[in-house]
Biopython code that builds the backbone (N, CA, C, O; Angstrom):
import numpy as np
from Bio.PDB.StructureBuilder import StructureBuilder

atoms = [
    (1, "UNK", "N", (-0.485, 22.913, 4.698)),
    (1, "UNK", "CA", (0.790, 22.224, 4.827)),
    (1, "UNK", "C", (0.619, 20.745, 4.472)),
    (1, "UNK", "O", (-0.247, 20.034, 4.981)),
    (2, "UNK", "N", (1.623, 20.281, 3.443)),
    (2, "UNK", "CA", (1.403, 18.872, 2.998)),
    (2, "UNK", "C", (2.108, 18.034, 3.839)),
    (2, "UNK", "O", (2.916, 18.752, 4.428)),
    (3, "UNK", "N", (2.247, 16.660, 4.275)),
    (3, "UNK", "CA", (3.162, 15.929, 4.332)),
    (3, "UNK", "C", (3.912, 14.834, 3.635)),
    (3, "UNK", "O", (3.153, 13.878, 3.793)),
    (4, "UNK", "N", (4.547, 14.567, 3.219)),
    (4, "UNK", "CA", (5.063, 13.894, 2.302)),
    (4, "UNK", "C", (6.040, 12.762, 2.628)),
    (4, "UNK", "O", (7.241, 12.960, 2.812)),
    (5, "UNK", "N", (5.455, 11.575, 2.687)),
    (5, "UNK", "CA", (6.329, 10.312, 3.226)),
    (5, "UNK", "C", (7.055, 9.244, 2.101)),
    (5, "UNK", "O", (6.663, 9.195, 0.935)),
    (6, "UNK", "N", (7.935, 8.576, 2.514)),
    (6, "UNK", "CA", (8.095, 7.168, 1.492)),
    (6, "UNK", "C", (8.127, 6.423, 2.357)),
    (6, "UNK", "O", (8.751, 6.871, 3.319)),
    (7, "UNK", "N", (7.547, 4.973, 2.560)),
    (7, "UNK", "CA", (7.174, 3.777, 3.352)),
    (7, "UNK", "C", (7.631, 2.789, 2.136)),
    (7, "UNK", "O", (7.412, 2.793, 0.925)),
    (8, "UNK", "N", (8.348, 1.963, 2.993)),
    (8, "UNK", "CA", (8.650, 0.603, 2.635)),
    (8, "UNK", "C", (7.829, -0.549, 3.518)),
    (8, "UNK", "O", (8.028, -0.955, 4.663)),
    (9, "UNK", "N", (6.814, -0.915, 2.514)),
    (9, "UNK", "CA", (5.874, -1.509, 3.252)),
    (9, "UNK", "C", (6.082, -3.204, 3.179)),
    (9, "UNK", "O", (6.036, -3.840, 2.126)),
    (10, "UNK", "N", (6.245, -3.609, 4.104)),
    (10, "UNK", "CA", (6.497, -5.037, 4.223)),
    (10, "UNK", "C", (5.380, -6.266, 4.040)),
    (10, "UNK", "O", (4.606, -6.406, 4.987)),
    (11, "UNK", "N", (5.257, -7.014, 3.097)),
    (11, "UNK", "CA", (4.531, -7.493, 2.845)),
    (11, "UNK", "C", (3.900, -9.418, 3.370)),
    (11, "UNK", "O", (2.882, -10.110, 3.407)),
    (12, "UNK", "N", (5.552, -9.471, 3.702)),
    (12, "UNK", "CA", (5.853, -11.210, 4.328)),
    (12, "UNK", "C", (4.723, -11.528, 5.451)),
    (12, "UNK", "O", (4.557, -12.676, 5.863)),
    (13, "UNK", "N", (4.140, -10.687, 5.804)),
    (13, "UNK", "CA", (3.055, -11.342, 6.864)),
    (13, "UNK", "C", (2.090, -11.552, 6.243)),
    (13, "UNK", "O", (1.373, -12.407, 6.762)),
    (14, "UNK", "N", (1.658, -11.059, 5.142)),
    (14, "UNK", "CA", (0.331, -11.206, 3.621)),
    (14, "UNK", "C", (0.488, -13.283, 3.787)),
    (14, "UNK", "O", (-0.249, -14.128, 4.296)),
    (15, "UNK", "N", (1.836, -13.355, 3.052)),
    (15, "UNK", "CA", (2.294, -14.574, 2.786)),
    (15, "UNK", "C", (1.491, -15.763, 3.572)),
    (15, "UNK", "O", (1.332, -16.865, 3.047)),
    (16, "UNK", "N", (1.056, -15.481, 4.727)),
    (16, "UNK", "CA", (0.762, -16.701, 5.743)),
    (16, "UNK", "C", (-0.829, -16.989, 5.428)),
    (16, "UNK", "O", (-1.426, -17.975, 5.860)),
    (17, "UNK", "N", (-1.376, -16.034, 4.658)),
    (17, "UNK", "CA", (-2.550, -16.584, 4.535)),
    (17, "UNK", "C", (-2.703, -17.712, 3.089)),
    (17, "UNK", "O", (-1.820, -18.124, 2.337)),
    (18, "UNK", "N", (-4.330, -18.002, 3.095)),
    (18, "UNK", "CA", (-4.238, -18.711, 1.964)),
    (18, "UNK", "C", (-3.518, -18.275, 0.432)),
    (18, "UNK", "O", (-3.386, -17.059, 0.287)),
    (19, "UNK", "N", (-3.211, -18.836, -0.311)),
    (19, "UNK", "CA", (-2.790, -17.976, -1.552)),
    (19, "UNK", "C", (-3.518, -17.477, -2.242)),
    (19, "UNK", "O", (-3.092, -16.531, -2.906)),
    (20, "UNK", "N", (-4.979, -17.904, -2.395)),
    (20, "UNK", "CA", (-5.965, -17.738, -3.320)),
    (20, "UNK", "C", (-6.412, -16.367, -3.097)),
    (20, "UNK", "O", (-7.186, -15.820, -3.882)),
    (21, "UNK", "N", (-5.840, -15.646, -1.794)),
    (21, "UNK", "CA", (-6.689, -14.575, -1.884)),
    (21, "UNK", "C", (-5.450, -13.407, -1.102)),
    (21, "UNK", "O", (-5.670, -12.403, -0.424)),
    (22, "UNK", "N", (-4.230, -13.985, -1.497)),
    (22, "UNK", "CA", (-2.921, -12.979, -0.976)),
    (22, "UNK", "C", (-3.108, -11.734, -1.646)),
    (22, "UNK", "O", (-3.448, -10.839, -0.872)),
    (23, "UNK", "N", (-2.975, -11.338, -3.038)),
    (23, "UNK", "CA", (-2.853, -10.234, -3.429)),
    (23, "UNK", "C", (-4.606, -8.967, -2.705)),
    (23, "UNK", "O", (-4.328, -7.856, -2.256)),
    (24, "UNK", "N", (-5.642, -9.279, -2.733)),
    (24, "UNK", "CA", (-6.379, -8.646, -2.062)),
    (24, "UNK", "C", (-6.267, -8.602, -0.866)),
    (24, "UNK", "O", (-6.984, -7.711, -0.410)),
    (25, "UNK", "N", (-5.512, -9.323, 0.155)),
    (25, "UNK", "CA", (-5.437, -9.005, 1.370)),
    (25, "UNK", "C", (-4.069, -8.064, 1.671)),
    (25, "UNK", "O", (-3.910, -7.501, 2.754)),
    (26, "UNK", "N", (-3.269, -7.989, 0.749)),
    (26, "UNK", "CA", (-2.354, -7.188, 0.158)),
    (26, "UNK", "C", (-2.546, -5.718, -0.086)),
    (26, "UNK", "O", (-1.822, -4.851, 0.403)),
    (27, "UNK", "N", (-3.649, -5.480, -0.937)),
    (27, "UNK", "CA", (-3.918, -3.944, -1.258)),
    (27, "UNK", "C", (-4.805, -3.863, 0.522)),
    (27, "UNK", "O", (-4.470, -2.902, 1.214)),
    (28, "UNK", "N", (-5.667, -4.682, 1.021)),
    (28, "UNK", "CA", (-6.440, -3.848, 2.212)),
    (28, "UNK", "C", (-4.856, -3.691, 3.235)),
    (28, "UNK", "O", (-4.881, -2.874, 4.156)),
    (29, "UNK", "N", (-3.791, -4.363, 3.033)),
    (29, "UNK", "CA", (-2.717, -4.416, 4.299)),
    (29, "UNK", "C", (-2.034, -3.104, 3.584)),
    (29, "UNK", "O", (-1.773, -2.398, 4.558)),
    (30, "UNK", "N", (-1.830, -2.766, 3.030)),
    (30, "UNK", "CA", (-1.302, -1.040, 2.617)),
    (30, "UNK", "C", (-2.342, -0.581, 2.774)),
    (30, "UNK", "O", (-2.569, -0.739, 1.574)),
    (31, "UNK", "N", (-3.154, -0.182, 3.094)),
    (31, "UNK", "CA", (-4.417, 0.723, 3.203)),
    (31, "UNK", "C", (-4.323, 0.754, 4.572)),
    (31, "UNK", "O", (-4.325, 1.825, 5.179)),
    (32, "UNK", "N", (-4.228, -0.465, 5.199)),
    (32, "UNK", "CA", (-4.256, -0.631, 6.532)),
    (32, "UNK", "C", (-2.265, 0.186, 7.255)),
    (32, "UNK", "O", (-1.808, 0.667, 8.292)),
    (33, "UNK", "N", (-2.043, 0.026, 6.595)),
    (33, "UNK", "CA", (-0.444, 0.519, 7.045)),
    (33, "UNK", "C", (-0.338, 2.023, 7.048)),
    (33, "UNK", "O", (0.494, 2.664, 7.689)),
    (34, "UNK", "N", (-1.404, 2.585, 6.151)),
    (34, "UNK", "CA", (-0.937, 3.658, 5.602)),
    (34, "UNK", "C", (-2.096, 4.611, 6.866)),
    (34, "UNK", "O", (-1.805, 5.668, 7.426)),
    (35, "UNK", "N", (-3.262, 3.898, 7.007)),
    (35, "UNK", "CA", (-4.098, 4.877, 7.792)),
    (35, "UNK", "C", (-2.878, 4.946, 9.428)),
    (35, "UNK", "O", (-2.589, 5.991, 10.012)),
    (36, "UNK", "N", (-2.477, 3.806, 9.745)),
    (36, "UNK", "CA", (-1.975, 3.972, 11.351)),
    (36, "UNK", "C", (-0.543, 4.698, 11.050)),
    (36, "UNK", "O", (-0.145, 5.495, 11.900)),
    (37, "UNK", "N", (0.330, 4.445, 9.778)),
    (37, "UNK", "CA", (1.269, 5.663, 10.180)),
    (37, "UNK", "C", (1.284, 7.119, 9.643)),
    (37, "UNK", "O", (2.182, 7.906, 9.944)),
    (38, "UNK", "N", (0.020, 7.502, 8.659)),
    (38, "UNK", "CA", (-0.580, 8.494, 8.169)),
    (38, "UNK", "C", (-1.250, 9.505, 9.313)),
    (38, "UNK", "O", (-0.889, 10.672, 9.464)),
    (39, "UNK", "N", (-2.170, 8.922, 10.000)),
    (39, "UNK", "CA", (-2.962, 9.000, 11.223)),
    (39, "UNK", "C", (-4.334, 9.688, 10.369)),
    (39, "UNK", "O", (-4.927, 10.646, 10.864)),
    (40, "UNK", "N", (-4.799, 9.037, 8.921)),
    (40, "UNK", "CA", (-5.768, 9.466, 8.519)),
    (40, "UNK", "C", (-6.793, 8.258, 8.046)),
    (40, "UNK", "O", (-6.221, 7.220, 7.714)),
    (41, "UNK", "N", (-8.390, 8.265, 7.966)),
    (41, "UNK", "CA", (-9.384, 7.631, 7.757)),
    (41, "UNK", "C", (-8.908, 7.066, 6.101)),
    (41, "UNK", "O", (-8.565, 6.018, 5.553)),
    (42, "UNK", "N", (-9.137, 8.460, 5.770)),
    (42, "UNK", "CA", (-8.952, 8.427, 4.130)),
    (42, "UNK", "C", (-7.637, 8.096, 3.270)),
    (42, "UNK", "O", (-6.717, 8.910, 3.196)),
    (43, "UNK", "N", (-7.604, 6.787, 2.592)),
    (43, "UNK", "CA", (-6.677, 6.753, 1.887)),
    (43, "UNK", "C", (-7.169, 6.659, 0.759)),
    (43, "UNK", "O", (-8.246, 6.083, 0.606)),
    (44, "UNK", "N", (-6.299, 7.354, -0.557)),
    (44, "UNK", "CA", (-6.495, 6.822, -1.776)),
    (44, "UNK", "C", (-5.451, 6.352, -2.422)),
    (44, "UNK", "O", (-4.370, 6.940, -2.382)),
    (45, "UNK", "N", (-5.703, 4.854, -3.330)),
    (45, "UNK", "CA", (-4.388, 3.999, -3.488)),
    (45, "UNK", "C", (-3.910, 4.088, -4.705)),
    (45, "UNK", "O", (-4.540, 3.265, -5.367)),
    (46, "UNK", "N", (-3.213, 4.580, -5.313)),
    (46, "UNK", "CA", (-2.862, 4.861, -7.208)),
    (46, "UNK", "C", (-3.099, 3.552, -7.994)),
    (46, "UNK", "O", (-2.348, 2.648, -7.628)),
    (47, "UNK", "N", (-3.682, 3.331, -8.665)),
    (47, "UNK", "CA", (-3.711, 1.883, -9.632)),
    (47, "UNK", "C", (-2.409, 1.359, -9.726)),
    (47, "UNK", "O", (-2.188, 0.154, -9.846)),
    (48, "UNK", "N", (-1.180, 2.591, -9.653)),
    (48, "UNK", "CA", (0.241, 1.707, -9.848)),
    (48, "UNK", "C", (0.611, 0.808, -8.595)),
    (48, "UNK", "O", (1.300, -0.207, -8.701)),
    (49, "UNK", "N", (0.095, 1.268, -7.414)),
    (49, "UNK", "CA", (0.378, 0.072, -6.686)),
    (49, "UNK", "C", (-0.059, -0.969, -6.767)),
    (49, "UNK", "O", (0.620, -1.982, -6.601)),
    (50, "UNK", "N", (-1.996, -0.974, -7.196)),
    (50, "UNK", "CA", (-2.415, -2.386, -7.149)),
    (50, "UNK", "C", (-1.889, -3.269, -8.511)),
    (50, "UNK", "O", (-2.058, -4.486, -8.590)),
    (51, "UNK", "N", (-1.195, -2.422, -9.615)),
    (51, "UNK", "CA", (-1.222, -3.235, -10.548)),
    (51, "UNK", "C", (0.354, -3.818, -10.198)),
    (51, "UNK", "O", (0.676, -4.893, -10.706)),
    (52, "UNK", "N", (1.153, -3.225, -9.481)),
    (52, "UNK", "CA", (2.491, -3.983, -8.936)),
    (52, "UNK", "C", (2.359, -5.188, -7.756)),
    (52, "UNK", "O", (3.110, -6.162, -7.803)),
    (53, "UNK", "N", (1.528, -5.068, -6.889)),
    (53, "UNK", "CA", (0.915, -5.933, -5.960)),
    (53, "UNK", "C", (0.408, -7.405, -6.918)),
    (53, "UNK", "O", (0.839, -8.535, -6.690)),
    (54, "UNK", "N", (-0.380, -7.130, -7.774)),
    (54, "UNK", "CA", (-0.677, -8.172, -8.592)),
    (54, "UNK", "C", (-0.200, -8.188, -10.112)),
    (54, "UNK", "O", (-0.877, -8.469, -11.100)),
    (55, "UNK", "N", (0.971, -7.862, -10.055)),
    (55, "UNK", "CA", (1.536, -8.158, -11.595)),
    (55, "UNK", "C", (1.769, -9.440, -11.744)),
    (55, "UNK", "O", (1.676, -10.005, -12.833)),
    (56, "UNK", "N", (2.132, -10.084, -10.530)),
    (56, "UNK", "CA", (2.327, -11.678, -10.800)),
    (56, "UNK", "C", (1.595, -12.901, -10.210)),
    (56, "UNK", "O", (1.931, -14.010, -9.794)),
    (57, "UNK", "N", (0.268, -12.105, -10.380)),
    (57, "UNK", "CA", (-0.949, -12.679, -10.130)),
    (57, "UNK", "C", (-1.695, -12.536, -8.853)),
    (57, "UNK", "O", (-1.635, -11.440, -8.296)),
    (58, "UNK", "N", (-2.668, -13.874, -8.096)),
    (58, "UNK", "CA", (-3.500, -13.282, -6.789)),
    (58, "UNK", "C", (-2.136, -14.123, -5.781)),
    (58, "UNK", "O", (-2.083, -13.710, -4.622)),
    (59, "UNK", "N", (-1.068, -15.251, -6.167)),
    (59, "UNK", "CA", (-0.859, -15.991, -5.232)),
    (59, "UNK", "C", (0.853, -15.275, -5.215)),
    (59, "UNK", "O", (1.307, -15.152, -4.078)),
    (60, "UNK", "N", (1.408, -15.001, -5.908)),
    (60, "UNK", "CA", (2.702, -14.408, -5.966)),
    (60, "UNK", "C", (2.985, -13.015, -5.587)),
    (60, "UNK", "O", (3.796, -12.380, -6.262)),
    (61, "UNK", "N", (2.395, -12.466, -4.565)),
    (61, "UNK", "CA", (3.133, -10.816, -4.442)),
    (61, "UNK", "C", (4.538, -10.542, -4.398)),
    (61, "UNK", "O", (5.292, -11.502, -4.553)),
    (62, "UNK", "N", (5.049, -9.342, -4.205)),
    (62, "UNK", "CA", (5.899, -9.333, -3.791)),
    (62, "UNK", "C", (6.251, -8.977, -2.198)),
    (62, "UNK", "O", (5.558, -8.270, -1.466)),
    (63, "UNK", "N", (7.445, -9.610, -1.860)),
    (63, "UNK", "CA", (7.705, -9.314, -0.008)),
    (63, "UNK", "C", (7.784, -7.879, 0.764)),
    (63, "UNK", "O", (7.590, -7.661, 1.959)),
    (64, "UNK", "N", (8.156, -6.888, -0.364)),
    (64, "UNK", "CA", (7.519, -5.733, 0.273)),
    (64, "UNK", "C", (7.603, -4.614, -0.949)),
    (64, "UNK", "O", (8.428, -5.004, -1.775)),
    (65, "UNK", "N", (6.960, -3.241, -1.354)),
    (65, "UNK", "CA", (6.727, -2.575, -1.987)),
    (65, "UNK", "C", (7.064, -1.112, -1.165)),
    (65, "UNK", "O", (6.877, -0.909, 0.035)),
    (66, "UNK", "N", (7.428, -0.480, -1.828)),
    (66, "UNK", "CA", (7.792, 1.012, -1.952)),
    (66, "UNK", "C", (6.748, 1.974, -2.083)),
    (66, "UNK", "O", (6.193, 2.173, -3.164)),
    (67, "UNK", "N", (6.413, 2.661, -0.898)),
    (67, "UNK", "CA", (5.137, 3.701, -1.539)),
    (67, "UNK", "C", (5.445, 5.199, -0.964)),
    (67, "UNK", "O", (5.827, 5.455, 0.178)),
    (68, "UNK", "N", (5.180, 6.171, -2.064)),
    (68, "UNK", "CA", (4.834, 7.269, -1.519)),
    (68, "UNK", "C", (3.868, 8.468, -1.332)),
    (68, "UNK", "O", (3.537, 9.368, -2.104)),
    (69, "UNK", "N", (3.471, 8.137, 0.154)),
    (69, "UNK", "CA", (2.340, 8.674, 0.849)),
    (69, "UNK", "C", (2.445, 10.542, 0.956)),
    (69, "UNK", "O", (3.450, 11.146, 1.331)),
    (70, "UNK", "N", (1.255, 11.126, 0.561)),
    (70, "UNK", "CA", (1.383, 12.564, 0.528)),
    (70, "UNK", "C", (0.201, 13.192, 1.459)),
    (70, "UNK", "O", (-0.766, 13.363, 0.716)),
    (71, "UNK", "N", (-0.027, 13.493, 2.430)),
    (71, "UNK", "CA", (-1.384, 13.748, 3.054)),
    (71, "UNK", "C", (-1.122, 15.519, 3.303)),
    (71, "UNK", "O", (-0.266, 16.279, 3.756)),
    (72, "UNK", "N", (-3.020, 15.570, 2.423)),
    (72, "UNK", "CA", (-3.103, 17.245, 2.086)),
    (72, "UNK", "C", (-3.620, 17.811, 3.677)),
    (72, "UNK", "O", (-3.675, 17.132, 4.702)),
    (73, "UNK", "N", (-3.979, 19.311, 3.506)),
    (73, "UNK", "CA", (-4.523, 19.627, 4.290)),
    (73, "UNK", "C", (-5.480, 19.364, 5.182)),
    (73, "UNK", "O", (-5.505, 19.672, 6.374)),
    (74, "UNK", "N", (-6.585, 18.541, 4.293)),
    (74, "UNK", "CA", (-7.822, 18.121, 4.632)),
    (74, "UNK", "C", (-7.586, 16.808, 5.480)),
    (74, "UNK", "O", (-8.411, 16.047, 5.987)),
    (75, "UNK", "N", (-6.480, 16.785, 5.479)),
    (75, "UNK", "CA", (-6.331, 14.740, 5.889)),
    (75, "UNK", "C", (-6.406, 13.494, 5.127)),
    (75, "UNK", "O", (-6.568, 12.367, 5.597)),
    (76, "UNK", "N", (-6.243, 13.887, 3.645)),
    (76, "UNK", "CA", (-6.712, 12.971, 2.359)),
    (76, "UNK", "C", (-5.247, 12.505, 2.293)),
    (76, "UNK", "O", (-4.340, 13.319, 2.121)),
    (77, "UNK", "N", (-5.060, 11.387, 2.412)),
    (77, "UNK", "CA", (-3.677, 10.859, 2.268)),
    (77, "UNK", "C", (-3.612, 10.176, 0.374)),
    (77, "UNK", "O", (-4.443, 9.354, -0.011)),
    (78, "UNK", "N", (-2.693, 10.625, -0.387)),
    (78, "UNK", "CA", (-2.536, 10.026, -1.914)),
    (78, "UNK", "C", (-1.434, 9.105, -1.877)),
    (78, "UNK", "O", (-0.274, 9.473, -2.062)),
    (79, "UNK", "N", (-1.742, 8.000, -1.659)),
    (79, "UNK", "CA", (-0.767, 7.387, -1.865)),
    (79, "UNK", "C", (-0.240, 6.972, -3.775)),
    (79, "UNK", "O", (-1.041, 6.893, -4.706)),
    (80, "UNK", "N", (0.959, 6.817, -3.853)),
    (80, "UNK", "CA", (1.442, 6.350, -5.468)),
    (80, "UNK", "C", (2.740, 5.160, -5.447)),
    (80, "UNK", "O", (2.881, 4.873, -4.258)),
    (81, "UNK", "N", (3.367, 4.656, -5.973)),
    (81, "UNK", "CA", (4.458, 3.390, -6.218)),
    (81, "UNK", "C", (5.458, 4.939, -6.213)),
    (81, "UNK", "O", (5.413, 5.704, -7.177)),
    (82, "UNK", "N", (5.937, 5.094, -5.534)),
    (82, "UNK", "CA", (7.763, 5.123, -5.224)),
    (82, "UNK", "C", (8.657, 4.800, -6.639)),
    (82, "UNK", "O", (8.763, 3.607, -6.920)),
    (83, "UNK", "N", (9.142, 5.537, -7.317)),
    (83, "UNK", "CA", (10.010, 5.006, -8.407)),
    (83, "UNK", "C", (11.212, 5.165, -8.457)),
    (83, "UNK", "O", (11.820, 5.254, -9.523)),
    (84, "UNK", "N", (11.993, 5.255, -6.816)),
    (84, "UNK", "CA", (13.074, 5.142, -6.449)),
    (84, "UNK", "C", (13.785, 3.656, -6.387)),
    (84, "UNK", "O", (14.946, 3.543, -5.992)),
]
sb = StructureBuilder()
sb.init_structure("model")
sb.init_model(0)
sb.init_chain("A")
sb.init_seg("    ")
for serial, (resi, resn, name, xyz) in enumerate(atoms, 1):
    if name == "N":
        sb.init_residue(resn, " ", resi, " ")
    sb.init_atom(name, np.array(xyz, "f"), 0.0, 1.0, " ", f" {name:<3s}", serial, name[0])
structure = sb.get_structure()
């Protein structure tokens, strides 16, 4: 049995850190979002999110991103960018 989520993941708390290093603290804060409402170890993150996270570089993210989370049998959660 799969589960299959869409999360609108909020990103404005990224913002408060330095800029130089927003977009990587960005991809670990979806990783981090996704294990506590997933309830799994394992995430894997699609390149389309990190390349939307940093399309407009390390200091400009955006305030929140669209993802959708699929967790298999095993507990392997796939996350991908939402193209809703």
């Amino acid at each position: 049995m799969t589960t299959e989520r869409v999360y609108t993941i909020p990103l404005r708390d990224v913002k408060n850190v330095p800029r130089s290093i927003r977009a990587p603290r960005a991809v670990r804060f979806v990783k981090e979002f996704l294990q506590k409402h997933m309830k799994s170890e394992e995430i894997i993150i699609d390149s389309s999110i990190n390349e939307k996270i940093w399309e407009r570089g390390i200091q400009k993210i955006p305030s929140k991103i669209k993802v959708k989370a699929v967790k298999n049998d095993k507990g392997k959660v796939e996350a991908t960018l939402d193209s809703n």
